[in-house]
PQR file with spaces between the fields and no chain letter, atoms N, CA, C, O and H, PARSE charges and radii, in Angstrom:
ATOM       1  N    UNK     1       5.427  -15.498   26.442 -0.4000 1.5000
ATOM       2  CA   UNK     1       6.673  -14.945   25.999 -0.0000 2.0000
ATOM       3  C    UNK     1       6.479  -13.443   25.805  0.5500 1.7000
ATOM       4  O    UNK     1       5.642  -12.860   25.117 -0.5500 1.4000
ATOM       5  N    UNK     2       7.575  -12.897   26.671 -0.4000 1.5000
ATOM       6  CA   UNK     2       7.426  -11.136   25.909 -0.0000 2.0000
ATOM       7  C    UNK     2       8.052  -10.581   25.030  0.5500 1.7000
ATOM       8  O    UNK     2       9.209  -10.908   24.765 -0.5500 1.4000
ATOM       9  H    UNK     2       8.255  -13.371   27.230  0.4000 1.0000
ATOM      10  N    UNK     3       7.354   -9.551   24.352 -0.4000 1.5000
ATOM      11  CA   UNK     3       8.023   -8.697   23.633 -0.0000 2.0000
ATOM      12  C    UNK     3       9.097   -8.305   23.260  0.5500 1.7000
ATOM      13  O    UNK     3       9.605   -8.153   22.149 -0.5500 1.4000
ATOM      14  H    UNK     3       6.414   -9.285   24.567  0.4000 1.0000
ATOM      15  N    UNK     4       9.525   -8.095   24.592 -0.4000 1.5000
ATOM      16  CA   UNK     4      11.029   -7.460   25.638 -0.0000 2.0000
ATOM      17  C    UNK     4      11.913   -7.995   24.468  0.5500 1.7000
ATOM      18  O    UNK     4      11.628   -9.077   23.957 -0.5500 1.4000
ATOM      19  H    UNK     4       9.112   -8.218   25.495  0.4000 1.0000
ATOM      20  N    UNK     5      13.239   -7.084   23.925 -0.4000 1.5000
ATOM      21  CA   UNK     5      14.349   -7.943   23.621 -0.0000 2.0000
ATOM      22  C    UNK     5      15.595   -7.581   25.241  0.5500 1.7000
ATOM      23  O    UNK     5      15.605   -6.584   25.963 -0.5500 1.4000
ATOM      24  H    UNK     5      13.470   -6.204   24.341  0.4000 1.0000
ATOM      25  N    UNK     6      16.401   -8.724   25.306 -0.4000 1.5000
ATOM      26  CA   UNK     6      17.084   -8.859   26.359 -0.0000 2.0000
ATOM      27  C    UNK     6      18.637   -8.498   25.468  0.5500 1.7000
ATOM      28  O    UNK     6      19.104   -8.845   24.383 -0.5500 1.4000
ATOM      29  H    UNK     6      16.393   -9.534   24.719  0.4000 1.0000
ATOM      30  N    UNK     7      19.024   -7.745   26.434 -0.4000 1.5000
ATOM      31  CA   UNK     7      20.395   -6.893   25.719 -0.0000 2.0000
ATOM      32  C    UNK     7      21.394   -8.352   25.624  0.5500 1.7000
ATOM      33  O    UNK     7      21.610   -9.117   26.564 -0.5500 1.4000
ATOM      34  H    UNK     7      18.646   -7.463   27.315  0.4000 1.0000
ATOM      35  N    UNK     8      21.875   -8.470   24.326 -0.4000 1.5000
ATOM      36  CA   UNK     8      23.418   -9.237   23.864 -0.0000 2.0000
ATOM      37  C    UNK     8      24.479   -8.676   24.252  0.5500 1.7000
ATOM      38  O    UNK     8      24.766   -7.526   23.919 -0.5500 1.4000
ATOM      39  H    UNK     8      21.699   -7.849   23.562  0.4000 1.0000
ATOM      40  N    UNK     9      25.208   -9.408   25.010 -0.4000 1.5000
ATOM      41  CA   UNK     9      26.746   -8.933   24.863 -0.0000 2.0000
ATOM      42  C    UNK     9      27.432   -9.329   23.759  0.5500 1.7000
ATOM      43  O    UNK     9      27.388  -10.480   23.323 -0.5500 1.4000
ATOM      44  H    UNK     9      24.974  -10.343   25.280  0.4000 1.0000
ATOM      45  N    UNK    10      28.054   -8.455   23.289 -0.4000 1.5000
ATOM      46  CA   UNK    10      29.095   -8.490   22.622 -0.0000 2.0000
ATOM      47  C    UNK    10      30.429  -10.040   22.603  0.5500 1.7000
ATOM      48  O    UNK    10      31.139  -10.395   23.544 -0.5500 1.4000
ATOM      49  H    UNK    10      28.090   -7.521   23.644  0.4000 1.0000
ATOM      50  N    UNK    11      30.362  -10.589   21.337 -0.4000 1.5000
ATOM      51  CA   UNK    11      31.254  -11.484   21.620 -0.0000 2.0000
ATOM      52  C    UNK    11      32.705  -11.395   21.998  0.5500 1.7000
ATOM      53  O    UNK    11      32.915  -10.262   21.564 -0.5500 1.4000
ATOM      54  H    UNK    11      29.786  -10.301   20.572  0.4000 1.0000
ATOM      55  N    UNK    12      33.906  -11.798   22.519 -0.4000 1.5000
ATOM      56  CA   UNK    12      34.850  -11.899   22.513 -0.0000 2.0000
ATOM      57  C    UNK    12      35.637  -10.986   21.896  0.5500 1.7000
ATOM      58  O    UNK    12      36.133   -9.986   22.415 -0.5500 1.4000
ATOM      59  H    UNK    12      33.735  -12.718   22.872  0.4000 1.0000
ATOM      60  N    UNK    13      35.771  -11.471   20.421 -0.4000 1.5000
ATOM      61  CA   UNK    13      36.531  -10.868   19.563 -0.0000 2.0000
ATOM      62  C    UNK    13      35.919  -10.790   18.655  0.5500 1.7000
ATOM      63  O    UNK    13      34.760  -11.194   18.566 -0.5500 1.4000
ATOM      64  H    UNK    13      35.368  -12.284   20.000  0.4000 1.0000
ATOM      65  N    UNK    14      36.582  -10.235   17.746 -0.4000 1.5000
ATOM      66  CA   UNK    14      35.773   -9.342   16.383 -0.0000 2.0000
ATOM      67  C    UNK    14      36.696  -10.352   15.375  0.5500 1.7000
ATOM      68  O    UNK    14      37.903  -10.467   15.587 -0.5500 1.4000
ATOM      69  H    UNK    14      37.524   -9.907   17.818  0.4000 1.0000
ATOM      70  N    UNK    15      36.097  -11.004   14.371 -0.4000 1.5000
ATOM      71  CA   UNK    15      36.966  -11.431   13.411 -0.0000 2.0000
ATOM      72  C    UNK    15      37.172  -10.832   11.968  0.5500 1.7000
ATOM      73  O    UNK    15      36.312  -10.319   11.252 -0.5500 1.4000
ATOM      74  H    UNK    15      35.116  -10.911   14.198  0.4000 1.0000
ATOM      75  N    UNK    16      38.325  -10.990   11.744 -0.4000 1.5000
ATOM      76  CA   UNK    16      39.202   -9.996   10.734 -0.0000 2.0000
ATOM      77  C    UNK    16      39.509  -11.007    9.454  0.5500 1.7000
ATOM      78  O    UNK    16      40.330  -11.917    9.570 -0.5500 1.4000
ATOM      79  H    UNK    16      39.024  -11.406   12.326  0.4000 1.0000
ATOM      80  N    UNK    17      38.698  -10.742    8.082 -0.4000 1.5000
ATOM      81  CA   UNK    17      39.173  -11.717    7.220 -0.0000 2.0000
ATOM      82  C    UNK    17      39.610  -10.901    6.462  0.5500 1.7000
ATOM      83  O    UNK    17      39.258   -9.750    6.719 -0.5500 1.4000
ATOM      84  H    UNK    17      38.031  -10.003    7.987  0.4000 1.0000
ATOM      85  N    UNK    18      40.517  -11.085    5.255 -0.4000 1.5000
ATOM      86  CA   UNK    18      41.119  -10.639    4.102 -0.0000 2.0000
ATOM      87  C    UNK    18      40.033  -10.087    3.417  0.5500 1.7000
ATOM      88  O    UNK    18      38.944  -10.661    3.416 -0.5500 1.4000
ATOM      89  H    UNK    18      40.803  -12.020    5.046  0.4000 1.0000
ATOM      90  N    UNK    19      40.300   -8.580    2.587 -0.4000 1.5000
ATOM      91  CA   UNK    19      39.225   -8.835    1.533 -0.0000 2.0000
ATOM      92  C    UNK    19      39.892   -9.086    0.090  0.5500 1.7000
ATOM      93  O    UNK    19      41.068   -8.913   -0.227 -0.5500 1.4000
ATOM      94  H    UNK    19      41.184   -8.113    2.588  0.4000 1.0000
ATOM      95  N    UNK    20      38.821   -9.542   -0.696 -0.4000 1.5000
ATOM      96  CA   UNK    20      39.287  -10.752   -1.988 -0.0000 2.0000
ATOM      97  C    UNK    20      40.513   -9.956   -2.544  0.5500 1.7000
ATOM      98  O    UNK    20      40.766   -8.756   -2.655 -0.5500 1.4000
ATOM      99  H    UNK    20      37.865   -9.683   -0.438  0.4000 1.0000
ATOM     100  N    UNK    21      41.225  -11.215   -2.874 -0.4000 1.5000
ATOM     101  CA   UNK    21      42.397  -10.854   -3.923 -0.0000 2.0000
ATOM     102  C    UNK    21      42.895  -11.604   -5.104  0.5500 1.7000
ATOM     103  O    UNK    21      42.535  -12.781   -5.131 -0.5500 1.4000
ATOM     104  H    UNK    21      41.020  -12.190   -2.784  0.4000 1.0000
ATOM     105  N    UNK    22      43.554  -11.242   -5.973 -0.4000 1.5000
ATOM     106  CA   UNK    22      43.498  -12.255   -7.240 -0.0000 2.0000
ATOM     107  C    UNK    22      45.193  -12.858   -6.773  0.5500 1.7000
ATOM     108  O    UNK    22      45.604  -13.811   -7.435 -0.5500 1.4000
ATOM     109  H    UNK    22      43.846  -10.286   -5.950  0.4000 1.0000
ATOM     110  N    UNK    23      46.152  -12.275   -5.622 -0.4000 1.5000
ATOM     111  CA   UNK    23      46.825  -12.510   -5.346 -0.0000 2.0000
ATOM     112  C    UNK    23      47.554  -14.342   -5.190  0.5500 1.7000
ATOM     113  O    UNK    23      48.738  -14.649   -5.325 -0.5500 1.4000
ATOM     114  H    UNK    23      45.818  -11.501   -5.084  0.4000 1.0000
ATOM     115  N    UNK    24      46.659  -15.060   -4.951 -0.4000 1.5000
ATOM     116  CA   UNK    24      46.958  -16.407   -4.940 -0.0000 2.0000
ATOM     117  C    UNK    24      46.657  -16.975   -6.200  0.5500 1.7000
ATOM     118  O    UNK    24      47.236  -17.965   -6.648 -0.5500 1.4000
ATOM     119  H    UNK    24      45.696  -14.811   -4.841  0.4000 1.0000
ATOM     120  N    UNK    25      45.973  -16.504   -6.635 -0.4000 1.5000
ATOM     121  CA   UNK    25      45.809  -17.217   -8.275 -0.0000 2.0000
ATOM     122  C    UNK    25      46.667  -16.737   -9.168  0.5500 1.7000
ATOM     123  O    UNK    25      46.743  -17.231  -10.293 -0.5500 1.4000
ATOM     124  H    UNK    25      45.503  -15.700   -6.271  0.4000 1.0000
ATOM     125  N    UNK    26      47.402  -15.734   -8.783 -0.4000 1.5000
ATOM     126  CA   UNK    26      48.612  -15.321   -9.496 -0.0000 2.0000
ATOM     127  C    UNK    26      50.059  -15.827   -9.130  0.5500 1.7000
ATOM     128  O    UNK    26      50.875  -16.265   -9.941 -0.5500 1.4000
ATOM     129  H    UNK    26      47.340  -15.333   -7.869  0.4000 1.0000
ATOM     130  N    UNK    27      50.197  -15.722   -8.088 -0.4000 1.5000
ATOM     131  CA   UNK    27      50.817  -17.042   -7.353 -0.0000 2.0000
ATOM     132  C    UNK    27      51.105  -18.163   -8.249  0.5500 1.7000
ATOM     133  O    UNK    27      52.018  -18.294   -9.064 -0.5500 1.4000
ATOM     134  H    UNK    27      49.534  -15.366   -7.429  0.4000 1.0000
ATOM     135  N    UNK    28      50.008  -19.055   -7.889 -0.4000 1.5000
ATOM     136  CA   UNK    28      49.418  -20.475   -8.375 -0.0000 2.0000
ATOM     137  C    UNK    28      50.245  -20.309   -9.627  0.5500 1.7000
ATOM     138  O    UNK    28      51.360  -20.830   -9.666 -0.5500 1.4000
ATOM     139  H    UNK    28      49.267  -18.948   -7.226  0.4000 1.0000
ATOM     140  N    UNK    29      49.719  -19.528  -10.792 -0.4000 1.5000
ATOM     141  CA   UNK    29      49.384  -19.325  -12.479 -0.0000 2.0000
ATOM     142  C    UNK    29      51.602  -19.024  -12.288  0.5500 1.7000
ATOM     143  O    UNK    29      52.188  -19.886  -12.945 -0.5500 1.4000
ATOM     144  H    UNK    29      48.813  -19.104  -10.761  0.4000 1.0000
ATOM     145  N    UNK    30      52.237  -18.381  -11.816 -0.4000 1.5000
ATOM     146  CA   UNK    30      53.568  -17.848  -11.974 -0.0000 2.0000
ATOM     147  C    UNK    30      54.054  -19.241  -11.238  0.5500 1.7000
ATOM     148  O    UNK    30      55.097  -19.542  -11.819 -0.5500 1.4000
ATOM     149  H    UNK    30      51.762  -17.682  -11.283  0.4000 1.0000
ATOM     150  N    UNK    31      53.780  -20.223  -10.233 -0.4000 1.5000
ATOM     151  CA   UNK    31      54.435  -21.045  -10.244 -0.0000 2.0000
ATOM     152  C    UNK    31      54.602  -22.219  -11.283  0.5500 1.7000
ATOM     153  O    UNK    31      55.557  -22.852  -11.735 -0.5500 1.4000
ATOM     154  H    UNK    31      52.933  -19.979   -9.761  0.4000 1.0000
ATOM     155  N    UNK    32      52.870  -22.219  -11.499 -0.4000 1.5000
ATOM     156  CA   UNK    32      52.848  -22.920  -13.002 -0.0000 2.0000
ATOM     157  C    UNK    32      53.866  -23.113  -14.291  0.5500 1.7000
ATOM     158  O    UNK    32      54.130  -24.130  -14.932 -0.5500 1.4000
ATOM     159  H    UNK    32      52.095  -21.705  -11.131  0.4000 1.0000
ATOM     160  N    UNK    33      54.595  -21.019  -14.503 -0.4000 1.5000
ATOM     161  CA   UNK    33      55.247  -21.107  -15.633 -0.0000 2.0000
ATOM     162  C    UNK    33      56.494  -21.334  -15.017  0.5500 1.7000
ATOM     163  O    UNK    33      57.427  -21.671  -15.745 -0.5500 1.4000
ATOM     164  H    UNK    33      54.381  -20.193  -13.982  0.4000 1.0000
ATOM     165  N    UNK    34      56.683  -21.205  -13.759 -0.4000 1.5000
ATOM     166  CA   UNK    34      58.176  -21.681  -13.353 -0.0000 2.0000
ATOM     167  C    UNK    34      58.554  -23.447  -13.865  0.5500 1.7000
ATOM     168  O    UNK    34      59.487  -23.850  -14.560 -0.5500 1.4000
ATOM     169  H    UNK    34      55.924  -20.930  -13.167  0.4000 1.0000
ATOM     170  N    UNK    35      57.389  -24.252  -13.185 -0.4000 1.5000
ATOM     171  CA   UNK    35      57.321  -25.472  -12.903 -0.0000 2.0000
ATOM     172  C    UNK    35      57.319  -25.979  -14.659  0.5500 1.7000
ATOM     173  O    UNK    35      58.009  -26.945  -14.986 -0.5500 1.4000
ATOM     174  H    UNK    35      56.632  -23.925  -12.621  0.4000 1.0000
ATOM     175  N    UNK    36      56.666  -25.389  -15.473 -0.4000 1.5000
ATOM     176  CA   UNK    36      56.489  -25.442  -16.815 -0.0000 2.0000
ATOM     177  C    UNK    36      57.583  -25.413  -17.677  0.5500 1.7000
ATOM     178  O    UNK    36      57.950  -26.125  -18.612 -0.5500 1.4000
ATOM     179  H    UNK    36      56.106  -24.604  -15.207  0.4000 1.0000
ATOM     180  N    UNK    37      58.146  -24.102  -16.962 -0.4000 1.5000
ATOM     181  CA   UNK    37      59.621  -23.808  -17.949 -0.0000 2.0000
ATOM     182  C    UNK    37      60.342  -24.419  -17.652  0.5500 1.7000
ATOM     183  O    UNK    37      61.079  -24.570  -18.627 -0.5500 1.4000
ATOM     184  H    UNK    37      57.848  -23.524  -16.203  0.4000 1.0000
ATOM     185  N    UNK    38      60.863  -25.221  -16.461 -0.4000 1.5000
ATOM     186  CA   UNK    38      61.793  -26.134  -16.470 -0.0000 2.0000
ATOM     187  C    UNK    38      62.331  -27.308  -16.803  0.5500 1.7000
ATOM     188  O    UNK    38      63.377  -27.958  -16.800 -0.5500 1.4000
ATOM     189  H    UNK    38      60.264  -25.099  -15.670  0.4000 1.0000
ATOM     190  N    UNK    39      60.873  -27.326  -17.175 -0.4000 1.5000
ATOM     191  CA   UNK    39      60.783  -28.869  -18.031 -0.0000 2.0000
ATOM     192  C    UNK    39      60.683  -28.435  -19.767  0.5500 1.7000
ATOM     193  O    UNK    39      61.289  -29.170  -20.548 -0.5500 1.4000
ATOM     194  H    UNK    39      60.023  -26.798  -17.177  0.4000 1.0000
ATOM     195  N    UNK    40      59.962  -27.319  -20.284 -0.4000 1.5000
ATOM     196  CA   UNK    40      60.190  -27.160  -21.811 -0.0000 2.0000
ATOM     197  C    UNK    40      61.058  -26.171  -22.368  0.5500 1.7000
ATOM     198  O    UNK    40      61.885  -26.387  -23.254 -0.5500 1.4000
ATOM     199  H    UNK    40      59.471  -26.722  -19.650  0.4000 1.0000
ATOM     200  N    UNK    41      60.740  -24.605  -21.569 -0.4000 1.5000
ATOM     201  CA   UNK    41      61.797  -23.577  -21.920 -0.0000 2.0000
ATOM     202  C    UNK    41      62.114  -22.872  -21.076  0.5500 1.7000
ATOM     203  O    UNK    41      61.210  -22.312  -20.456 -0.5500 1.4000
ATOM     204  H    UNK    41      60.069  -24.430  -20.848  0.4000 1.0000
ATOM     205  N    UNK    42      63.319  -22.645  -20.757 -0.4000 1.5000
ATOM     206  CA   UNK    42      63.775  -21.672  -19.897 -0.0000 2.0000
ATOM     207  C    UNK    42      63.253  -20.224  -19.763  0.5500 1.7000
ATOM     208  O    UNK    42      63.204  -19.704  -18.649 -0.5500 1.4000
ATOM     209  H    UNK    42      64.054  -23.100  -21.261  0.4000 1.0000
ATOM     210  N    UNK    43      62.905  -19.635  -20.751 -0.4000 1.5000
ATOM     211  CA   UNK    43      62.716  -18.213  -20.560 -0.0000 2.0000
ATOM     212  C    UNK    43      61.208  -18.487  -20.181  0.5500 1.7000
ATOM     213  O    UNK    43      60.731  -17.364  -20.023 -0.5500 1.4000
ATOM     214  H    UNK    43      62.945  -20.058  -21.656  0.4000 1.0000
ATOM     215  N    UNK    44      60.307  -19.347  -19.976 -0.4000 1.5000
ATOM     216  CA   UNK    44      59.107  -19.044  -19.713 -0.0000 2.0000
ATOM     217  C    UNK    44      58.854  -19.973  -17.724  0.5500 1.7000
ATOM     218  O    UNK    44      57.876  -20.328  -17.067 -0.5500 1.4000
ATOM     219  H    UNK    44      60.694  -20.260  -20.104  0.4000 1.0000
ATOM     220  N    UNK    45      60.384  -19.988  -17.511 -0.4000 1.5000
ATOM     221  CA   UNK    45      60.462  -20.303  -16.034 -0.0000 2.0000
ATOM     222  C    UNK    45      61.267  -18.938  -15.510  0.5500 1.7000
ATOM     223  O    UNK    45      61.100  -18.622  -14.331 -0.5500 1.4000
ATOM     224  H    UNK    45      61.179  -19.699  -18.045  0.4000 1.0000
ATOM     225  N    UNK    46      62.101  -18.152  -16.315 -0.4000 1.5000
ATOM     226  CA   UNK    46      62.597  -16.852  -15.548 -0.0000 2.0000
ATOM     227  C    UNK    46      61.115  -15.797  -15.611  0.5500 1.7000
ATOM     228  O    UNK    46      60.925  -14.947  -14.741 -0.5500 1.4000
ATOM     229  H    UNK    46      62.237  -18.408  -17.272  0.4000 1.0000
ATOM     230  N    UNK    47      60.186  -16.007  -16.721 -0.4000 1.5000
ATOM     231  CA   UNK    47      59.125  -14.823  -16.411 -0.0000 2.0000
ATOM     232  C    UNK    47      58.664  -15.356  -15.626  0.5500 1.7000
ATOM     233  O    UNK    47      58.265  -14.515  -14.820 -0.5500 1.4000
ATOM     234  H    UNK    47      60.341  -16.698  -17.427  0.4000 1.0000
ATOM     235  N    UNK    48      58.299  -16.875  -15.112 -0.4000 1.5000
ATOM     236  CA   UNK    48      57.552  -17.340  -13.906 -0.0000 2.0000
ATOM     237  C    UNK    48      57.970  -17.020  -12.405  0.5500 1.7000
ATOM     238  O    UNK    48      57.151  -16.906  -11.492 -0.5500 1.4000
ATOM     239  H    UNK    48      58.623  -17.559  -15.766  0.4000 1.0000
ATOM     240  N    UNK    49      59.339  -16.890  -12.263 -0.4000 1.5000
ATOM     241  CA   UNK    49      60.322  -16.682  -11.406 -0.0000 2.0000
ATOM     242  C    UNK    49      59.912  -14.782  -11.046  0.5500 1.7000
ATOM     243  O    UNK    49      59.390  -14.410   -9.995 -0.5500 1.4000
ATOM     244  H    UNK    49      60.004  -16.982  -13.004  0.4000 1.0000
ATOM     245  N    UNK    50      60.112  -14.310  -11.628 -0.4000 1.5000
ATOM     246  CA   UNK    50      60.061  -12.930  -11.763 -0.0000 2.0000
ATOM     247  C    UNK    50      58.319  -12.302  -11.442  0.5500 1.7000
ATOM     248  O    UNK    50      58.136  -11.520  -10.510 -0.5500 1.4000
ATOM     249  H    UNK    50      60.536  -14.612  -12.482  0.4000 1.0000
ATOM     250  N    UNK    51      57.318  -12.699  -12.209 -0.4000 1.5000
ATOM     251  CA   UNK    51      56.141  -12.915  -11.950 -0.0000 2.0000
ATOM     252  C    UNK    51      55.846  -13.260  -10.282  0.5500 1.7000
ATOM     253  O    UNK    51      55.063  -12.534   -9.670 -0.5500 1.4000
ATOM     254  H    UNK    51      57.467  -13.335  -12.966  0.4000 1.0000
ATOM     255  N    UNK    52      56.548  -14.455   -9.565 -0.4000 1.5000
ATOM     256  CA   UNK    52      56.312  -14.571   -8.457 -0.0000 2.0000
ATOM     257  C    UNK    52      57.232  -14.017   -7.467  0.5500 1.7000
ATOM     258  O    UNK    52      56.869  -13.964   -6.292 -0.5500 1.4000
ATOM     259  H    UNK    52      57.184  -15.045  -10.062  0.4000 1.0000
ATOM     260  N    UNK    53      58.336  -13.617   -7.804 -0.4000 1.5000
ATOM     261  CA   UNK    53      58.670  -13.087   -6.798 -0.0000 2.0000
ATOM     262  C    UNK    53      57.932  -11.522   -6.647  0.5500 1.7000
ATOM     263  O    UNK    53      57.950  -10.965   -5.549 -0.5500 1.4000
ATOM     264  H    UNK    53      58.632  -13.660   -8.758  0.4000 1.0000
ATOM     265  N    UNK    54      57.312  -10.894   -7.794 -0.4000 1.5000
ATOM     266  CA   UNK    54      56.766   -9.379   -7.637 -0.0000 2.0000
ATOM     267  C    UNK    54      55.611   -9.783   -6.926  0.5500 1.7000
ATOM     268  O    UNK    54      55.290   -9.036   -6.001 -0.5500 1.4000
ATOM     269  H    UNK    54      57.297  -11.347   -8.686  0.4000 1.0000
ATOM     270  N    UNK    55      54.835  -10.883   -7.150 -0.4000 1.5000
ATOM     271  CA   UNK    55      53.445  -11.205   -6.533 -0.0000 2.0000
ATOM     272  C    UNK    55      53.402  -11.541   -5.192  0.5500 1.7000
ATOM     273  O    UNK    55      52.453  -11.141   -4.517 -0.5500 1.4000
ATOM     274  H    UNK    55      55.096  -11.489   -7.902  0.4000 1.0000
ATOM     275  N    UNK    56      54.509  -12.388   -4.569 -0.4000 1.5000
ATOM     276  CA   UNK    56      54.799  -12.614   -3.279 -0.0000 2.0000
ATOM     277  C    UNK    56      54.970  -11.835   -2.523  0.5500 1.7000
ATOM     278  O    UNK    56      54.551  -11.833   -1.366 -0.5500 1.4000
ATOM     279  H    UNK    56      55.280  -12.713   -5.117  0.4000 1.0000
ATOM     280  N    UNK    57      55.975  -10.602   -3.344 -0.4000 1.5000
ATOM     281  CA   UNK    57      56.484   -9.031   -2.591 -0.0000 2.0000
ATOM     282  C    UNK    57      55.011   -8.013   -2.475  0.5500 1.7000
ATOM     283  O    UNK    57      54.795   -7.284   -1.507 -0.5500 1.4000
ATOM     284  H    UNK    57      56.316  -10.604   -4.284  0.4000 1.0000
ATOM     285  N    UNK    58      54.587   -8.073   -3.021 -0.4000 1.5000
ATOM     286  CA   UNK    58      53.370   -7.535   -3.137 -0.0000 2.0000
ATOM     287  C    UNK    58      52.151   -7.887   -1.680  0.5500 1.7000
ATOM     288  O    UNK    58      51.670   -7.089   -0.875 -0.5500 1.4000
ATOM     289  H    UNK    58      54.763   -8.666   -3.807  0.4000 1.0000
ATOM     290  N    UNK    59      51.946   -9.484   -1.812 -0.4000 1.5000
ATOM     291  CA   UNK    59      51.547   -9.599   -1.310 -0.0000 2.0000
ATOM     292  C    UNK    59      51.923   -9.701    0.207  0.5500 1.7000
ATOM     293  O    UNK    59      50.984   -9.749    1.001 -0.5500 1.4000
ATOM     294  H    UNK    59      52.337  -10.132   -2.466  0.4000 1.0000
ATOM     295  N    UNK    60      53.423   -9.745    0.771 -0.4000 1.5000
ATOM     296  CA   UNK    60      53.947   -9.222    1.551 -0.0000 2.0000
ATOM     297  C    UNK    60      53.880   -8.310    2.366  0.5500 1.7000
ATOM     298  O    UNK    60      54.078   -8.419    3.576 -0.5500 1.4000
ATOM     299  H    UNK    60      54.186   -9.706    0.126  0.4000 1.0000
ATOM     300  N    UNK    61      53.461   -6.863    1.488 -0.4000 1.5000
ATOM     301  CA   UNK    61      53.481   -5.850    1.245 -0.0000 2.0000
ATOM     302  C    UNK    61      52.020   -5.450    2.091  0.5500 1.7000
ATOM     303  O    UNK    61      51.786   -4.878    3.155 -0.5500 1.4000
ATOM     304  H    UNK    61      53.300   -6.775    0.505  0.4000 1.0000
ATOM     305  N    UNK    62      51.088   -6.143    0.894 -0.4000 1.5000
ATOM     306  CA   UNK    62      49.533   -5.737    1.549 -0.0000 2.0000
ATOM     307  C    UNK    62      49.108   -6.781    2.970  0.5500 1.7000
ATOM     308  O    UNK    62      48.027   -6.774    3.558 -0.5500 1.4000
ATOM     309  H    UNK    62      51.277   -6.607    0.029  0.4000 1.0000
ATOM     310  N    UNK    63      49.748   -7.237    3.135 -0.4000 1.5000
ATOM     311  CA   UNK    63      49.305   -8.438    4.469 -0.0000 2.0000
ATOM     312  C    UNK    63      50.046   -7.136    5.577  0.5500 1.7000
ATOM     313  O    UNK    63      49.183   -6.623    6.290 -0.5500 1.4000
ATOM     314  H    UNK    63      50.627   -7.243    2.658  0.4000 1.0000
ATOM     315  N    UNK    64      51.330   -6.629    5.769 -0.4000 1.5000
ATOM     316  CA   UNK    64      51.798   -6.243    6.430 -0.0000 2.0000
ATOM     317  C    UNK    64      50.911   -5.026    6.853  0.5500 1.7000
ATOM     318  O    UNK    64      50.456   -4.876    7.987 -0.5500 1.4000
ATOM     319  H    UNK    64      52.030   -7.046    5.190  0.4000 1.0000
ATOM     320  N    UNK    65      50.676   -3.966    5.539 -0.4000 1.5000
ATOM     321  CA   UNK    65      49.757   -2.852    6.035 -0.0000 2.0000
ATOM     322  C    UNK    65      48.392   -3.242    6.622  0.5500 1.7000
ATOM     323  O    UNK    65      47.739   -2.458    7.310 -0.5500 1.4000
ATOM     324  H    UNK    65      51.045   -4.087    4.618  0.4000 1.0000
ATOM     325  N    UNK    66      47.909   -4.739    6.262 -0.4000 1.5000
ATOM     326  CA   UNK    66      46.434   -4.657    6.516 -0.0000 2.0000
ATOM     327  C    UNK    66      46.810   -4.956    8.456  0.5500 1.7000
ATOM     328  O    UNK    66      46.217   -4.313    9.322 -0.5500 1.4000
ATOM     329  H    UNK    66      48.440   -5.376    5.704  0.4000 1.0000
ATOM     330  N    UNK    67      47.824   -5.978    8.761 -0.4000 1.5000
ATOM     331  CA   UNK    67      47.961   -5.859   10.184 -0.0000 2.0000
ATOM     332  C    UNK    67      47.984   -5.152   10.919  0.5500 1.7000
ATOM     333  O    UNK    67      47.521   -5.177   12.059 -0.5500 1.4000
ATOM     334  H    UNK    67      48.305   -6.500    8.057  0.4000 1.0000
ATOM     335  N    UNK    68      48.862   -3.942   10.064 -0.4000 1.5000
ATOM     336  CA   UNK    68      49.286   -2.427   10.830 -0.0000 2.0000
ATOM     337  C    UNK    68      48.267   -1.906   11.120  0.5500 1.7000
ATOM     338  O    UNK    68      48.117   -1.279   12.169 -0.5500 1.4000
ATOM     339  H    UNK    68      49.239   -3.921    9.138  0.4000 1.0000
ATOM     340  N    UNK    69      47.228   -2.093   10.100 -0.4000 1.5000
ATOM     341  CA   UNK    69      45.737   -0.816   10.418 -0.0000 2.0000
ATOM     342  C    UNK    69      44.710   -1.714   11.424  0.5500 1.7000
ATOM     343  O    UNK    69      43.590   -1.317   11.743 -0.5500 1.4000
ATOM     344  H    UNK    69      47.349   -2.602    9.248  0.4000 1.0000
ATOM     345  N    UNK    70      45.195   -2.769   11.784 -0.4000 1.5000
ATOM     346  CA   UNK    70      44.244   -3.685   12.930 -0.0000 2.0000
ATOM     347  C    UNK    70      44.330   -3.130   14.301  0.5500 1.7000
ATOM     348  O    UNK    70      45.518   -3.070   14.615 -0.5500 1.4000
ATOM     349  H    UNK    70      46.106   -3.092   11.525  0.4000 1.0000
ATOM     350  N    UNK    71      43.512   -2.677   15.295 -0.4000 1.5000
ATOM     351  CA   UNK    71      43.267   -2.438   16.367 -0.0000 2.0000
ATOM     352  C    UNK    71      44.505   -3.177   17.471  0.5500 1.7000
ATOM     353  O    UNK    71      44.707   -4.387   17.566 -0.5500 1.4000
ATOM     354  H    UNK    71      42.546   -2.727   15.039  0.4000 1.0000
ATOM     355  N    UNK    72      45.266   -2.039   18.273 -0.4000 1.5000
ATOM     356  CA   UNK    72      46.190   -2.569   18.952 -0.0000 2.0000
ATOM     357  C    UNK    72      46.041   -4.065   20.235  0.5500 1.7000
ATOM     358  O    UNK    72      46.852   -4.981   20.374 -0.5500 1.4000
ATOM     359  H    UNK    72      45.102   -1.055   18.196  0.4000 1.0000
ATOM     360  N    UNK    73      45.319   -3.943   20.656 -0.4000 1.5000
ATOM     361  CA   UNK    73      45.056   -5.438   20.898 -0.0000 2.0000
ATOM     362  C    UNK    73      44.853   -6.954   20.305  0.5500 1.7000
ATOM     363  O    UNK    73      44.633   -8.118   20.639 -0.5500 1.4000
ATOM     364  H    UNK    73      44.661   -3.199   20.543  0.4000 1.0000
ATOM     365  N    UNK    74      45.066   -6.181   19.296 -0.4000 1.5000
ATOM     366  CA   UNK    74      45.164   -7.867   18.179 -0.0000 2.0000
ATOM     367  C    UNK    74      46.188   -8.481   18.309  0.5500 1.7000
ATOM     368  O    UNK    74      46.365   -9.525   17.680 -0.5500 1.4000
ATOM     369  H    UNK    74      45.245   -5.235   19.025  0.4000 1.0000
């Protein structure tokens, strides 16, 4: 066996993951007080309501720019 290393090509494509966000666990936690308040108190299903719709918009928000800054062949 030799020494030699033999040149790799390059795979296919390059894969693109998210980097971490607390975004779904905030999610999760605001559907919670929705799902919560409807069954004990109302005002702790409108902060749940409100909570997720800013977190959804948000995350909307950052999914859209992270696509935009992805290499035009994606």
């Amino acid at each position: 066996m030799s020494d030699e290393r033999l040149p790799v090509q390059a795979a296919g494509e390059e894969i693109h993951l998210p980097g971490p966000s607390v975004k779904p666990a905030l999610t999760a936690f605001a559907l919670t007080l929705v799902l919560l308040g409807i069954v004990e108190k109302p005002p702790v299903a409108i902060a749940g309501a409100i909570l997720l719709i800013v977190v959804v918009l948000a995350w909307i928000r950052d999914t859209r720019r992270e696509i935009d800054s992805l290499p035009a062949h994606h």
